[in-house]
C-alpha positions in Angstrom: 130.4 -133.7 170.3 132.5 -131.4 171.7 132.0 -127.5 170.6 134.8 -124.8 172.0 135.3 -126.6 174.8 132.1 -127.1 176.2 130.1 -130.5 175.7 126.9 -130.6 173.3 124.1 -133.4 173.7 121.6 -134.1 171.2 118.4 -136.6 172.0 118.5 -137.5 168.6 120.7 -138.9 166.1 120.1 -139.8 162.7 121.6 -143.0 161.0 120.5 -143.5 157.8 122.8 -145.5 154.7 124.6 -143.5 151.8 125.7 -145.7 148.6 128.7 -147.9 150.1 129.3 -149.5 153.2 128.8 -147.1 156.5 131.1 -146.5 159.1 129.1 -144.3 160.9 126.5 -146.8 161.8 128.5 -147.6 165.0 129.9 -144.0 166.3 125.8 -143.0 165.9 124.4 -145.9 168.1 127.4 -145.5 170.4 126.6 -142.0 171.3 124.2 -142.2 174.1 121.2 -140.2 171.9 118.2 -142.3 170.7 119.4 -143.1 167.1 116.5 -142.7 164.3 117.3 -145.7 162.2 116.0 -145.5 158.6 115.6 -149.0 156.9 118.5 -149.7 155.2 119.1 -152.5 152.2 122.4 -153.5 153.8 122.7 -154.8 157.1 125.7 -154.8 159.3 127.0 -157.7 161.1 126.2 -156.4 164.6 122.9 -154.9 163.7 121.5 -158.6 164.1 121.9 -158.2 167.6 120.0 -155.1 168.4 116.2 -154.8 168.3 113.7 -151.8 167.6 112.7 -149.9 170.6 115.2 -151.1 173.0 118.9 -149.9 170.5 117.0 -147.8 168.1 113.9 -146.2 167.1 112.8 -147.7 163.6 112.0 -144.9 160.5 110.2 -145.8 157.6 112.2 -145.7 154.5 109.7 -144.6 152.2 108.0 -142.1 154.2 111.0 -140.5 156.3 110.0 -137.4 157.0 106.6 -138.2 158.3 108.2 -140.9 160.5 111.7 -138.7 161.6 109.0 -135.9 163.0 106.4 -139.0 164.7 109.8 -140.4 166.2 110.6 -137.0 167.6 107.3 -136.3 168.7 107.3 -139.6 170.5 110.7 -139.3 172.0 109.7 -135.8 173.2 106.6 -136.7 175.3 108.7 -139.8 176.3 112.4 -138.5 177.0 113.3 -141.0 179.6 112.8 -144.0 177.6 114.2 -142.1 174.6 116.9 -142.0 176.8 117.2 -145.3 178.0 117.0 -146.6 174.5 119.9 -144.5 173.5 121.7 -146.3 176.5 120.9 -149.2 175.4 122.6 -148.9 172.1 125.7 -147.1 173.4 125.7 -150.2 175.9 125.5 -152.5 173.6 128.5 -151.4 170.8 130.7 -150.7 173.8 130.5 -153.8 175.3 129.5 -156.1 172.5 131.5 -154.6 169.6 135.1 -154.5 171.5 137.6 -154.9 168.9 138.5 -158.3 170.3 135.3 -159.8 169.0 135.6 -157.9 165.9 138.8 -159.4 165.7 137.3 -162.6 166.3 134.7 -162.1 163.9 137.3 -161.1 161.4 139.3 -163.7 161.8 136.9 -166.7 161.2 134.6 -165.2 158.7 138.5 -165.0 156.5 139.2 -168.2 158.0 135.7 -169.8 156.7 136.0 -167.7 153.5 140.0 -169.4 152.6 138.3 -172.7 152.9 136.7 -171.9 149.8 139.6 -170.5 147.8 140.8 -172.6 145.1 144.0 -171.3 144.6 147.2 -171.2 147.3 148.2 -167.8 147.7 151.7 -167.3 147.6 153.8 -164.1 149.2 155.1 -162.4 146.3 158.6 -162.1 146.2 160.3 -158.9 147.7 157.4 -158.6 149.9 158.3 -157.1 153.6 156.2 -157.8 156.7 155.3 -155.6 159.2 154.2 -156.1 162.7 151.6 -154.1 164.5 154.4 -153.1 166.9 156.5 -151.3 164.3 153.1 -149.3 163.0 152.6 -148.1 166.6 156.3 -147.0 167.3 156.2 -144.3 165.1 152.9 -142.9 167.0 152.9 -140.6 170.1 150.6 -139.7 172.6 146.6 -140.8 172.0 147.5 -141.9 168.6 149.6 -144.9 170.0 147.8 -145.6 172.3 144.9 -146.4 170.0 147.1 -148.7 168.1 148.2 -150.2 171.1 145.1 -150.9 172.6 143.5 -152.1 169.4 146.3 -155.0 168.2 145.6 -158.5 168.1 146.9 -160.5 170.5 145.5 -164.2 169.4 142.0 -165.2 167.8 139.9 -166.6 170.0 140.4 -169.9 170.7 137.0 -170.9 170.1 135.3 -171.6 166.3 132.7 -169.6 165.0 129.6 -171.9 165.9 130.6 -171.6 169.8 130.5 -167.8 170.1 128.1 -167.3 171.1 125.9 -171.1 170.9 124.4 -171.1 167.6 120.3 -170.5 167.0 118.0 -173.3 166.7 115.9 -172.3 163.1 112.4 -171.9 165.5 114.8 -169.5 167.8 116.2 -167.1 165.0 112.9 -167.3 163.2 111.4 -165.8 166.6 114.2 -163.3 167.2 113.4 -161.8 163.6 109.7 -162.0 164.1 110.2 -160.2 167.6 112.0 -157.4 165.4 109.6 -157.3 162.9 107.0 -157.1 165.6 108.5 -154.1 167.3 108.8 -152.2 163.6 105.0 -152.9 163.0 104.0 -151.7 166.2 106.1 -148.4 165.6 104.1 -148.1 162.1 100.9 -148.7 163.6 101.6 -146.0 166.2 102.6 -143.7 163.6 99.8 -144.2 161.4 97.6 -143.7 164.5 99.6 -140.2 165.5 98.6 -139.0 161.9 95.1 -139.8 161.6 94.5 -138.3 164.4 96.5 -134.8 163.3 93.9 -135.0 160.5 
């Protein structure tokens, strides 16, 4: 975040869900701070790929306050892997969440999701089409550039059940145990941290 001019860093960020569908989720766990992620009800397509303790610190839902000032606590005696967890999760939505695989995500989930229409959508007469190109040319500077940079060039050529090769049941039941694992352990350290304060 920039402030006057001059570049301000927080260890911390906060992500926690409103009543719709967050677009923040992304820009917090892309900002190089150790996000605080209380447990949502929703779930976003990427979030499957991320795991407690190495993209985000997990916060209790029901108890947030005790667990926001635990998980600060923590990340204060413990700043370089608060740090490198916050890497981690910057990392990870730059890299793994370009826009091409968004695209690509995009593409076949609406592909998949037409399969099941039962009805042929027709283009309504009078309709006009415009192409990404014609959006952009009215844009200068940064703003174009944005537009540029984020067209879509061609789905992937690949279907959805090669990218990447899908789980085996015994795999994704481990990789959601693993995560489930990691949140316990965080409750059990926080429980610990506050019976000892008593």
């Amino acid at each position: 975040m920039t402030y006057f001019g001059v570049l301000i860093l927080h260890r911390y960020k906060i992500y926690i869900e409103g009543w719709a569908w967050s677009v923040s989720e992304k820009y917090i766990l892309a900002c190089d701070s150790m996000t605080l992620y209380v447990k949502p009800k929703f779930y976003d397509f990427f979030i499957r790929g991320m795991e407690p303790l190495q993209h985000y610190w997990p916060i209790r839902d029901n108890s947030k306050c005790t667990s926001l000032k635990f998980a600060v606590e923590w990340g204060n005696n413990n700043t370089h892997k608060a740090q490198a967890i916050g890497e981690a999760a910057s990392k990870f939505i730059h890299e793994d969440l370009s826009m091409e695989y968004v695209y690509d995500y995009m593409f076949h989930l609406l592909n998949e999701y037409a399969k099941l229409q039962k009805f042929k959508p027709t283009i309504p007469q009078g309709a006009v089409e415009y192409c990404p190109e014609t959006m952009a040319c009215s844009e200068q500077g940064i703003g174009r550039k944005f537009m540029e940079d984020s067209m879509v060039k061609s789905p992937s050529d690949s279907y959805p059940c090669t990218i990447p090769p899908p789980y085996d049941p015994s795999t994704l039941q481990g990789i959601l145990h693993r995560k489930d694992s990691l949140t316990k352990q965080v409750e059990l350290w926080e429980d610990e941290y506050w019976r000892n304060k008593h």
